[in-house]
N, C-alpha and C positions, 0 to 999 in steps of 0.2 A: 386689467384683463377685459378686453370685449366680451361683449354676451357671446357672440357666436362661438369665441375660444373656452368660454365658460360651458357652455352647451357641447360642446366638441369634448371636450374633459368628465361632465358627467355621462355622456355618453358610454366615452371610454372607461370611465370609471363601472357602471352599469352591465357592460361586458365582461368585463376582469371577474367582474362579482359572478355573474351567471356561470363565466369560465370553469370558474375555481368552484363551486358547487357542483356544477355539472361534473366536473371530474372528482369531485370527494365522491359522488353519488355513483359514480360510475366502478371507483375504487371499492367503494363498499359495496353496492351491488354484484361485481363483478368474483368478488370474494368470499361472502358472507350470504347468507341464508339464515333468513328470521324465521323464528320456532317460536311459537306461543307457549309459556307455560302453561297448565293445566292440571287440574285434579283427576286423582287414578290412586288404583292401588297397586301396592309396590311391593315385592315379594323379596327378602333378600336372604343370598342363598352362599352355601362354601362348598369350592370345587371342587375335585379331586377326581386321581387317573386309580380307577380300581381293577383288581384282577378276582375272578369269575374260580372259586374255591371249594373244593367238595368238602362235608367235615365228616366223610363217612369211607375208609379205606381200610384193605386188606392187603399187606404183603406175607409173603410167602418167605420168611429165614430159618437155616436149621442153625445147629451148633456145632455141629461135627463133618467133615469130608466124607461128601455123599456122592454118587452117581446118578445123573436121571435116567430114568427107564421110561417113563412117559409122559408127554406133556399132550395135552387133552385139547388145548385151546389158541389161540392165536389172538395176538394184538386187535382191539377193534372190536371183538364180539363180546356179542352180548352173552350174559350167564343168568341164572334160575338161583335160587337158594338152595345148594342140596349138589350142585352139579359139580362132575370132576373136574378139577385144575391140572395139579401134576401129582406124578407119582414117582419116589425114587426109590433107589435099589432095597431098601431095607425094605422095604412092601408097606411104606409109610405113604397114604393118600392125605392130597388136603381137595376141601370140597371149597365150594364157596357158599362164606355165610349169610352173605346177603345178593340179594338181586344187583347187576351191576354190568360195568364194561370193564373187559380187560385192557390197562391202559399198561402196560411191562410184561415184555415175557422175554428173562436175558439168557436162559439155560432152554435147549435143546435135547433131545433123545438119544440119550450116551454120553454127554458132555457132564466134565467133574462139577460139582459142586460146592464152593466153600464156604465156608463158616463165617454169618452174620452178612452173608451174600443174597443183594434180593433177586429172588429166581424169577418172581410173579408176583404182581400187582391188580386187582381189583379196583376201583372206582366205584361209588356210589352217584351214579350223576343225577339222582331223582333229587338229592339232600344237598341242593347248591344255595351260594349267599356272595357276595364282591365284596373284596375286604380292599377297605381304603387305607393308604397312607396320608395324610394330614399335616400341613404344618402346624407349628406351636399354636398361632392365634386363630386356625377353625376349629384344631381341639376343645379351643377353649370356648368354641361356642356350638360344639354339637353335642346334643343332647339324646338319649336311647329313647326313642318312641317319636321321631322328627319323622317327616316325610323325603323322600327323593326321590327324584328322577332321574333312571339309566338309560344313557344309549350306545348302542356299537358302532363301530364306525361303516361295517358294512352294511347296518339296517339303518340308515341315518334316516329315514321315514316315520321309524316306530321308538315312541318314547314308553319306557315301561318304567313302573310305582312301584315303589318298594319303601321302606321303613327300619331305620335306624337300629338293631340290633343288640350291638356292644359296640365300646369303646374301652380301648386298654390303651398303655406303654408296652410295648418288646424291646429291649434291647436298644431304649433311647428311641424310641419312632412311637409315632402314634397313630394307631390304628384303628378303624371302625369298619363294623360287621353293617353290612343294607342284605334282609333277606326279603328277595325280589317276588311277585307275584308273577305266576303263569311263563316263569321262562323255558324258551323254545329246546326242545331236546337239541339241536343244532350246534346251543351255545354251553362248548366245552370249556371242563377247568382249565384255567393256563391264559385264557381271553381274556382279554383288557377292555374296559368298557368309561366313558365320562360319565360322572356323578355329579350330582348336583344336590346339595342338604338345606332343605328350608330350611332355615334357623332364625328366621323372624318377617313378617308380614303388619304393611304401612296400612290403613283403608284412609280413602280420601285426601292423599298427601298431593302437596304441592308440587308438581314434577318438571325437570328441565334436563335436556343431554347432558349423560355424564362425562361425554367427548369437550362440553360448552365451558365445563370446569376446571382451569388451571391454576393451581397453586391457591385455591379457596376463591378465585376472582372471576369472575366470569362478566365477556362483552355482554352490558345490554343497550338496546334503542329504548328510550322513553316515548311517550306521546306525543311529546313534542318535538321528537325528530332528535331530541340529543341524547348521544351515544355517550356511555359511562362504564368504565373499567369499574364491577362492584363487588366489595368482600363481603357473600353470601354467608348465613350459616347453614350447611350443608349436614344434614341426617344420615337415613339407609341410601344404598346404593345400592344395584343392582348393575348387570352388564351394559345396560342401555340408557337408566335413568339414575336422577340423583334429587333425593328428595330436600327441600329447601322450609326452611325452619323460620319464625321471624317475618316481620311484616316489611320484610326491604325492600321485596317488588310491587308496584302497583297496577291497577289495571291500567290496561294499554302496555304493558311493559314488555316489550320481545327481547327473546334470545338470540347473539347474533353466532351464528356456528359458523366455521369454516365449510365453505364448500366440498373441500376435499376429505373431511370429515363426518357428513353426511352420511347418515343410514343408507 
């Protein structure tokens, strides 16, 4: 082979190279988005859809076929301790025993009334708390005296603190009490609100997208420009991050995320 065909060849050869980088680099670029690991702390938390419960209520049943003669009140208002409800034909009154809203009133003024029939309902709404349902393995990590955070979805601006109450079984479910600080008279029983239960807290963990982690492996770029599919051990997680255990990563080490998975 002549020089000049020699030269002509690594030339070409020179290009191929550049080609083929330029386009890995373009491939990877064009996909991936490098995320520094970094130290933080990590809060990790279990979720649940809770509903907004009074534990303070009055209804109104007799025992025997009664007649109303008067009913005092209407769905919605507010009542006093002391003030009349309904009255039926036997000149039997009921008052109410505590301060509250009437949230039932199914008997009207003349209409029969029957036996173990609720006529009238009370509400307590000063004495509220959201009671969670749970799957098996957040039961198994909430604790009475945890912290949470509640939000509504119509107030999605305002997170409000509350505190782990009880936890029981009912009927195969498992349930826990958050009784919440300073909630708005607005927010009625029957409301369903997202919880959030701290149930343990990382300081100064090593942190990386928990989007980054597939199947315990997560893309990293090294220092030196090479990219390595690598099985982390992986700790707390939380919705965003995933704390990393183990001295696998080193400095200069980035995370390669997908673009389309990006915060």
């Amino acid at each position: 082979m002549s020089s000049k065909h020699f030269l002509l060849a690594m030339v070409a050869s020179v290009i191929l190279a550049i080609s083929f980088f330029s386009a890995r680099y373009y491939y990877f670029s064009s996909r991936f988005v490098e995320v520094e690991p970094h130290r933080g702390d990590l809060v990790e938390a279990v979720y649940a859809l809770g509903k907004v419960i009074t534990d303070q209520h009055f209804e109104v049943k007799i025992g025997v076929i009664s007649t109303v003669k008067n009913v005092y009140v209407s769905e919605g208002e507010s009542v006093k301790k002391g003030d009349q409800l309904i009255e039926l034909d036997s000149n039997i009154l009921f008052r109410a025993p505590f301060d509250g809203i009437v949230t039932w009133v199914a008997s009207h003024n003349g209409e029969t009334a029957l036996p173990q029939m609720t006529l009238l309902r009370v509400d307590n709404v000063q004495n509220r708390y959201i009671e969670l349902t749970l799957e098996q393995e957040g039961a198994l990590r909430v604790q009475v005296g945890q912290p949470a955070k509640v939000s509504f979805e119509s107030l999605r601006g305002t997170v409000l603190s509350g505190k782990v109450t009880a936890l029981f079984s009912r009927n195969d479910e498992f349930l826990a009490h958050v009784k919440v600080d300073d909630l708005a008279e607005s927010v009625l029983p029957g409301m369903t609100a997202d919880v959030s239960v701290e149930v343990g807290k990382i300081t100064n963990a090593l942190l990386i997208p928990v989007k980054a982690v597939t199947g315990g492996k997560v893309l990293i770029k090294h220092a030196n420009g090479k990219r390595e599919k690598m099985k982390l051990i992986i700790g707390h997680v939380d919705g965003q991050w995933a704390e990393v255990k183990g001295n696998d990563l080193r400095e200069g080490d980035t995370v390669l995320l997908p673009k389309n998975q990006k915060e």
